[in-house]
TORPA-4810 file (N, C-alpha, C, O; in nm, 3 decimals):
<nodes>
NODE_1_0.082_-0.119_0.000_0.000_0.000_0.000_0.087_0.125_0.000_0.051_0.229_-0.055_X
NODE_2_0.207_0.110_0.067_0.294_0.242_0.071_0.362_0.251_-0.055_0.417_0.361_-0.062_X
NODE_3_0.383_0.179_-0.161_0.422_0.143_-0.283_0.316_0.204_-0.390_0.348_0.275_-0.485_X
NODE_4_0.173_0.161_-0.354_0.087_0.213_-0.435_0.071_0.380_-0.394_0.041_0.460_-0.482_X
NODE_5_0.094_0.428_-0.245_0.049_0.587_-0.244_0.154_0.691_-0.333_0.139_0.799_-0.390_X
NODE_6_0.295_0.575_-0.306_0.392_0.633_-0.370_0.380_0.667_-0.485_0.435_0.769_-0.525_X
NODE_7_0.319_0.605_-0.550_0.290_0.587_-0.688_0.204_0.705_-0.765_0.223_0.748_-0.879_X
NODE_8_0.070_0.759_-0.635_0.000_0.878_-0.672_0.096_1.007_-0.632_0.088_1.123_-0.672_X
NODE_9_0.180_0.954_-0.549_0.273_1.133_-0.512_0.362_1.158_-0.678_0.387_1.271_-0.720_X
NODE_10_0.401_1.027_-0.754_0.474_1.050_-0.838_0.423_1.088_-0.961_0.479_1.146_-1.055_X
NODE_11_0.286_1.037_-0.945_0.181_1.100_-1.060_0.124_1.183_-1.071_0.114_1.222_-1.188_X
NODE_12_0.058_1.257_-0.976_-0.005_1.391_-0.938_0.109_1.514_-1.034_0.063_1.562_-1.137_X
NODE_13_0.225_1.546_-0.997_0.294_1.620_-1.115_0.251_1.579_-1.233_0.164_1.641_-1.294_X
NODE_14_0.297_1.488_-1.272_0.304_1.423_-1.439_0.117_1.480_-1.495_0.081_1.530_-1.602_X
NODE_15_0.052_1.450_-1.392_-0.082_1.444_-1.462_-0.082_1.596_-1.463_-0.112_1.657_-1.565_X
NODE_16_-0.045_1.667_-1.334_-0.118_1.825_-1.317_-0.036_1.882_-1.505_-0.085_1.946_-1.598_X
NODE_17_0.090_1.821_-1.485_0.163_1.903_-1.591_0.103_1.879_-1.707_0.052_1.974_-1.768_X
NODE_18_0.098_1.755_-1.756_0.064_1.710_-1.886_-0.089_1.783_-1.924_-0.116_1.832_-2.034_X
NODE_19_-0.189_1.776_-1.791_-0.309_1.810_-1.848_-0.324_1.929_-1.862_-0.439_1.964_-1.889_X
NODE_20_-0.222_2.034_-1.849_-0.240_2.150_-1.868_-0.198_2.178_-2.003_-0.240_2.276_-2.064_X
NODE_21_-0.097_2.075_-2.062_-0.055_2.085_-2.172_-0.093_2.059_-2.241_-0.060_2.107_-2.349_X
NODE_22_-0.196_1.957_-2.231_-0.304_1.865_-2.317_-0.215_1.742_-2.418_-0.266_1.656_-2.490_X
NODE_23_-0.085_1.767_-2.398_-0.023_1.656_-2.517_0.069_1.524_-2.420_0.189_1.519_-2.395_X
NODE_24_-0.034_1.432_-2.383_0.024_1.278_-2.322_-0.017_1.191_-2.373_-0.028_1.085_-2.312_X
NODE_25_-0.059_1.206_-2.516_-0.065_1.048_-2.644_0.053_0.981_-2.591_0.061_0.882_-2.519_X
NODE_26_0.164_1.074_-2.655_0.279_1.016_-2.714_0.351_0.989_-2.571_0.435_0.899_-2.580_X
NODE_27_0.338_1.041_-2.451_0.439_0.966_-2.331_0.315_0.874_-2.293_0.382_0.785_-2.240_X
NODE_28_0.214_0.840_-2.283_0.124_0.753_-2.254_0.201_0.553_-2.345_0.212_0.435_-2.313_X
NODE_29_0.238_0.675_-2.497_0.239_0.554_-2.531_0.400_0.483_-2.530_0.441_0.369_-2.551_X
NODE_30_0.464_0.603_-2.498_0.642_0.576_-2.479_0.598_0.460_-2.366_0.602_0.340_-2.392_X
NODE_31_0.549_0.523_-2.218_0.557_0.438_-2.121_0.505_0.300_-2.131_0.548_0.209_-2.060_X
NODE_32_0.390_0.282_-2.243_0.350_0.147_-2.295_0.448_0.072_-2.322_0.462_-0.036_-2.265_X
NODE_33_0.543_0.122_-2.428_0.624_0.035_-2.497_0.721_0.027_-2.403_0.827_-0.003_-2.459_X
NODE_34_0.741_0.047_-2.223_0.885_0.025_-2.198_0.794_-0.058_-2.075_0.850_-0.058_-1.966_X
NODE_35_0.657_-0.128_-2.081_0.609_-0.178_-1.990_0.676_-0.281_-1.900_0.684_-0.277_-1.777_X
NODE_36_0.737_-0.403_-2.005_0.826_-0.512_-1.949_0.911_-0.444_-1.843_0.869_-0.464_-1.729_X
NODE_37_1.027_-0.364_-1.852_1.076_-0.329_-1.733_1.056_-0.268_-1.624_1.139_-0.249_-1.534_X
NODE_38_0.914_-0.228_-1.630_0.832_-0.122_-1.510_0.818_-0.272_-1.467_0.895_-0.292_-1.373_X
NODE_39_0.745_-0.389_-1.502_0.671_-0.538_-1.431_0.781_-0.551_-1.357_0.782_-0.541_-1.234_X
NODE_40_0.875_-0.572_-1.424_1.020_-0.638_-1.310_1.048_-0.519_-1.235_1.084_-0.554_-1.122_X
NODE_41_1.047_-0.405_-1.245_1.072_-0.339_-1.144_0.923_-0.344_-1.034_0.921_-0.366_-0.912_X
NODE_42_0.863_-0.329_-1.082_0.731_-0.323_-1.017_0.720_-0.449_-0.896_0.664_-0.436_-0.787_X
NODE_43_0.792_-0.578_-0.947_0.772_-0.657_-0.853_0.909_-0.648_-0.781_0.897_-0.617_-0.663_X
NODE_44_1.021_-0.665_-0.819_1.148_-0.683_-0.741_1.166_-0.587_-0.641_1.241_-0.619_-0.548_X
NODE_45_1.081_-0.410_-0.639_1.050_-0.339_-0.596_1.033_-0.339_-0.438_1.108_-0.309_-0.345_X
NODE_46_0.882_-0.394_-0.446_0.822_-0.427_-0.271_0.937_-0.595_-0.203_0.981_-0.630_-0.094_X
NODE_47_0.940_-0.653_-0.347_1.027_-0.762_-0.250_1.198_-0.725_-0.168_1.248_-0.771_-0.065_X
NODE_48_1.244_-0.633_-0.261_1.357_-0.583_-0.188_1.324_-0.471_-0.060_1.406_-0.422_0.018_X
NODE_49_1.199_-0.450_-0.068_1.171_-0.300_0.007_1.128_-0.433_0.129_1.206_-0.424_0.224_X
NODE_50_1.033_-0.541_0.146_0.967_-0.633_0.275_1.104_-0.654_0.335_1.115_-0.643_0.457_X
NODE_51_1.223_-0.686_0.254_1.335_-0.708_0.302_1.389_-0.629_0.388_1.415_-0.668_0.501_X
NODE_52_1.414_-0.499_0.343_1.536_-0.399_0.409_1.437_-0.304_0.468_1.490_-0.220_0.541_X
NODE_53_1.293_-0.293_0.455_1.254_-0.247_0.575_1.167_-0.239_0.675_1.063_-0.299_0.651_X
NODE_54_1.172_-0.181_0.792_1.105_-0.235_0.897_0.954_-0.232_0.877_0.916_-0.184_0.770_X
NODE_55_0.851_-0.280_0.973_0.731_-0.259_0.978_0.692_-0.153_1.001_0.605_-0.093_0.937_X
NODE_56_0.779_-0.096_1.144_0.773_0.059_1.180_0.807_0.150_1.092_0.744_0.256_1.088_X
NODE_57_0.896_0.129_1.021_0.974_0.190_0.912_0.867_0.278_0.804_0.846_0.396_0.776_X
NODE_58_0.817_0.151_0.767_0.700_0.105_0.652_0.604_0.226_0.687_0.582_0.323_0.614_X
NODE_59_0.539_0.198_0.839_0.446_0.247_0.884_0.439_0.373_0.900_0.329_0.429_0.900_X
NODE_60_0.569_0.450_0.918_0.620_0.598_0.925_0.612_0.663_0.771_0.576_0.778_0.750_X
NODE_61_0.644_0.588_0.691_0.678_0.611_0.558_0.523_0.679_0.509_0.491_0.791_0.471_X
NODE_62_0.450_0.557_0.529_0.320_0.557_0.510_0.223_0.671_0.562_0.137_0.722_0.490_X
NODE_63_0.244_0.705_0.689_0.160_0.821_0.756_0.211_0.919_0.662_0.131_0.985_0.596_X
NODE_64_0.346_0.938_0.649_0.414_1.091_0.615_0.342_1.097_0.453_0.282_1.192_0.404_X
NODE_65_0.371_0.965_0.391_0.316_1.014_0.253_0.142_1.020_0.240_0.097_1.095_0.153_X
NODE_66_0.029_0.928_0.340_-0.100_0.966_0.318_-0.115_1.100_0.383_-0.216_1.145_0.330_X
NODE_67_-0.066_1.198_0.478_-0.073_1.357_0.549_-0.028_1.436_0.387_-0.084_1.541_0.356_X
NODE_68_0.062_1.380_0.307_0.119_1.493_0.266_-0.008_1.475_0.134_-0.056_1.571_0.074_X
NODE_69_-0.041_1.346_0.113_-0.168_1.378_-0.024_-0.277_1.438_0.023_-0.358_1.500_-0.047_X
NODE_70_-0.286_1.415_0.195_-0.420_1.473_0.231_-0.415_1.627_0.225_-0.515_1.696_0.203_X
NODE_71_-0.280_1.680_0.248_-0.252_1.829_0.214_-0.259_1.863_0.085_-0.279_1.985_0.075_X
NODE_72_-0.251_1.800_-0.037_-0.257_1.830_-0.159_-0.375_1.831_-0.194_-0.411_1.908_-0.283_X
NODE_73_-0.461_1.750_-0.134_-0.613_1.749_-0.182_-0.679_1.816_-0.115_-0.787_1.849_-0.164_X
NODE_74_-0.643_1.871_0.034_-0.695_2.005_0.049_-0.707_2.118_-0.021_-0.811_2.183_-0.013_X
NODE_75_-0.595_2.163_-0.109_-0.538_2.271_-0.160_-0.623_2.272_-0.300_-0.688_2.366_-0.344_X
NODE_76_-0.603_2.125_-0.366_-0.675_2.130_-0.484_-0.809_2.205_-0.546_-0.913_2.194_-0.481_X
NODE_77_-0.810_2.265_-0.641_-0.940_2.356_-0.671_-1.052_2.250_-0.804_-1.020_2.135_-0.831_X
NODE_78_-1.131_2.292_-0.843_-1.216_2.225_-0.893_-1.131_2.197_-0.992_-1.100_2.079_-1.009_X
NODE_79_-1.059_2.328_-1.101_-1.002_2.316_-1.203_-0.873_2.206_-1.210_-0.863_2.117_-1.294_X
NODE_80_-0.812_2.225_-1.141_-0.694_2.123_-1.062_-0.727_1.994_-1.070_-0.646_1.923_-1.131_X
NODE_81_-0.867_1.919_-1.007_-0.870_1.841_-0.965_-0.940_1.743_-1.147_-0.938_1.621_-1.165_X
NODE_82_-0.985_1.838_-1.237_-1.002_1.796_-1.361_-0.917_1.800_-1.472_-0.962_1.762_-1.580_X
NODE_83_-0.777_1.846_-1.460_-0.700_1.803_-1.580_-0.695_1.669_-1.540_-0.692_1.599_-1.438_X
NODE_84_-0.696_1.662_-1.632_-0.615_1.461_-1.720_-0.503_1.454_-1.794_-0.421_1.545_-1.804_X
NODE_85_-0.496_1.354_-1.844_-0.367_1.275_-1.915_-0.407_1.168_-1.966_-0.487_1.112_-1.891_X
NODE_86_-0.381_1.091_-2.102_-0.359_0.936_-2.128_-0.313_0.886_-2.034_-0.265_0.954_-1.944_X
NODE_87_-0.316_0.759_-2.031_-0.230_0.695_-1.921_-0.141_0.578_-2.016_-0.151_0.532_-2.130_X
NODE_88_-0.085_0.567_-1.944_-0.065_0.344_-1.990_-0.048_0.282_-1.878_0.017_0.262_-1.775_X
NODE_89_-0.234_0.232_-2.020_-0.333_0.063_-1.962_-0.248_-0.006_-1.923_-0.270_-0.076_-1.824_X
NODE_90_-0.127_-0.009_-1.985_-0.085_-0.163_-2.025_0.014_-0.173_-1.853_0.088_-0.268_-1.826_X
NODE_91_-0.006_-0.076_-1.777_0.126_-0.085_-1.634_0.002_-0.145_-1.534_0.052_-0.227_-1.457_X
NODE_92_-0.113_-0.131_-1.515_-0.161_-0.146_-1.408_-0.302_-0.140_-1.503_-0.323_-0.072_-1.604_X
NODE_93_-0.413_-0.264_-1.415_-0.503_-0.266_-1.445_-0.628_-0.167_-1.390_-0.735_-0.159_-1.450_X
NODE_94_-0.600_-0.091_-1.266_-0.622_0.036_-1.243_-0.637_0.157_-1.318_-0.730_0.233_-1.291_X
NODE_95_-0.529_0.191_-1.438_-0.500_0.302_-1.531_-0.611_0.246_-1.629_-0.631_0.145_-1.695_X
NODE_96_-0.672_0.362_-1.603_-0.805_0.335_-1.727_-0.758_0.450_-1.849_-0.668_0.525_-1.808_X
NODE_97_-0.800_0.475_-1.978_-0.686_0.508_-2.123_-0.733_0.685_-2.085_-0.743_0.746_-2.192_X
NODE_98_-0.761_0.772_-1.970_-0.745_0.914_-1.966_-0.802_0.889_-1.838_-0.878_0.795_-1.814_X
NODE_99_-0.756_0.996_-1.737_-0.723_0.978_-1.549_-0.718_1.118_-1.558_-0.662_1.176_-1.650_X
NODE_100_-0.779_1.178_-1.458_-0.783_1.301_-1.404_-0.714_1.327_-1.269_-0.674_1.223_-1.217_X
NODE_101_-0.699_1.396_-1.225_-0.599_1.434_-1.052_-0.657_1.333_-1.001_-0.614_1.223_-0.966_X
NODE_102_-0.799_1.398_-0.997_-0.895_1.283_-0.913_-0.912_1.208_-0.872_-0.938_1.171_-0.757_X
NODE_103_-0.894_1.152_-1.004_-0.921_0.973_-1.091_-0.734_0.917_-1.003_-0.738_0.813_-0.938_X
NODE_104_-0.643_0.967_-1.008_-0.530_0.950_-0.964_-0.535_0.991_-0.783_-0.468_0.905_-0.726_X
NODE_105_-0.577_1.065_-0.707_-0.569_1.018_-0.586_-0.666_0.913_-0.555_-0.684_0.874_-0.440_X
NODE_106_-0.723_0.872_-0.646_-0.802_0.763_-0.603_-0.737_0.623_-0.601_-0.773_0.528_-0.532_X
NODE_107_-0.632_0.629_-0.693_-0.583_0.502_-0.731_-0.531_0.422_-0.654_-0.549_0.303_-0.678_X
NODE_108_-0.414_0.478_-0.490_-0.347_0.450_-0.448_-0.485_0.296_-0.382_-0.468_0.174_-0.393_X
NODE_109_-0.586_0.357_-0.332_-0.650_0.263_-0.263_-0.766_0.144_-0.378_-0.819_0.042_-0.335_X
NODE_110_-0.778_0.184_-0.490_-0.798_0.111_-0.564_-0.703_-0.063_-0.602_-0.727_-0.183_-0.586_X
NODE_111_-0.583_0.031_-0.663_-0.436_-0.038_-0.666_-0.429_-0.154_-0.555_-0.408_-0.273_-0.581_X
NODE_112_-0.464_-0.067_-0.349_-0.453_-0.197_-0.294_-0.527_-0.264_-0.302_-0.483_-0.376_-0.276_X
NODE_113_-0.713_-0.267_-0.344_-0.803_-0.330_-0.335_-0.787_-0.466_-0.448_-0.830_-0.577_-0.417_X
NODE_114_-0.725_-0.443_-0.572_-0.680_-0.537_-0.714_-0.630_-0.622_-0.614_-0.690_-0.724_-0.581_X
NODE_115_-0.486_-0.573_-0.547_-0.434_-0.671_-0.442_-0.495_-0.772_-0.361_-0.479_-0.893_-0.348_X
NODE_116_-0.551_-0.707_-0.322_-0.622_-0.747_-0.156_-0.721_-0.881_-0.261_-0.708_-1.001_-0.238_X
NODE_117_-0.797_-0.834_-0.353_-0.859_-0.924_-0.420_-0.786_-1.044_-0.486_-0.840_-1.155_-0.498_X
NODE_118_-0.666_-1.018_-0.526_-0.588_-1.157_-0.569_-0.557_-1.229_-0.465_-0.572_-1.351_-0.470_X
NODE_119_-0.507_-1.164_-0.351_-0.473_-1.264_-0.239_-0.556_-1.337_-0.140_-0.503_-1.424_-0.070_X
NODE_120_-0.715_-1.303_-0.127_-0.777_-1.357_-0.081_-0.830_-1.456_-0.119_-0.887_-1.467_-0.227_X
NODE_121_-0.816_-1.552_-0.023_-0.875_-1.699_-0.028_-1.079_-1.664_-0.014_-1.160_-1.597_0.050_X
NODE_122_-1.070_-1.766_-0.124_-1.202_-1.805_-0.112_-1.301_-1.815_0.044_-1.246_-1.841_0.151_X
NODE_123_-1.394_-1.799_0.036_-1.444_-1.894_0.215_-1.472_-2.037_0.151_-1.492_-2.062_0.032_X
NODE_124_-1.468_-2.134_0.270_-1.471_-2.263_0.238_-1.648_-2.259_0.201_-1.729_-2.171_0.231_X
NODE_125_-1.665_-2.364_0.140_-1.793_-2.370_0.149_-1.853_-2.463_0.298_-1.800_-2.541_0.376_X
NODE_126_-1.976_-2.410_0.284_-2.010_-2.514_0.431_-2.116_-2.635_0.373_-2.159_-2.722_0.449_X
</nodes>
């Protein structure tokens, strides 16, 4: 989850910028074509990060970065909160093909829910 908020602190620029510019075809579709190495990074990522750091660690990380989006989305104005961008589909099944600020602080908890849904076991039947 601290992986996925990270993910909206690093996007919130990219989107505010791009949608003001209106032109993210063409990095929407750069980032498509370099998808394979975002996957391996994407996973080797949290497995080197469960490794080297703590729970507390984790947990500090985590407060500081959900306070600092909750300060950004204070600040945000209507106009703000509606530029967009293309995205690339092809990184996360979350990124739907144009995302607004919005649509992007929403993701971090979306992102964990995909998760949370692959890893849960069925209930047994009775």
């Amino acid at each position: 989850m601290v992986l996925g908020y990270g993910v909206v602190s690093t996007l919130l620029p990219l989107v505010r910028g791009l949608g003001r510019l209106g032109r993210s075809r063409g990095v929407a579709a750069t980032l498509n074509a370099c998808r394979r190495p975002f996957h391996r990074i994407n996973y080797l990522g949290p497995c080197v990060a469960g490794r080297l750091v703590s729970p507390r660690t984790m947990t500090a990380v985590m407060d500081r970065v959900v306070r600092s989006l909750q300060r950004r989305l204070a600040a945000e104005t209507e106009h703000s909160l509606a530029l967009s961008m293309q995205m690339p589909t092809d990184w996360d099944p979350c990124f739907t093909p144009t995302m607004s600020v919005l649509d992007v602080y929403r993701f971090g908890t979306q992102h964990f829910d995909h998760h949370r849904r692959q890893l849960t076991l069925a209930a047994p039947r009775t």
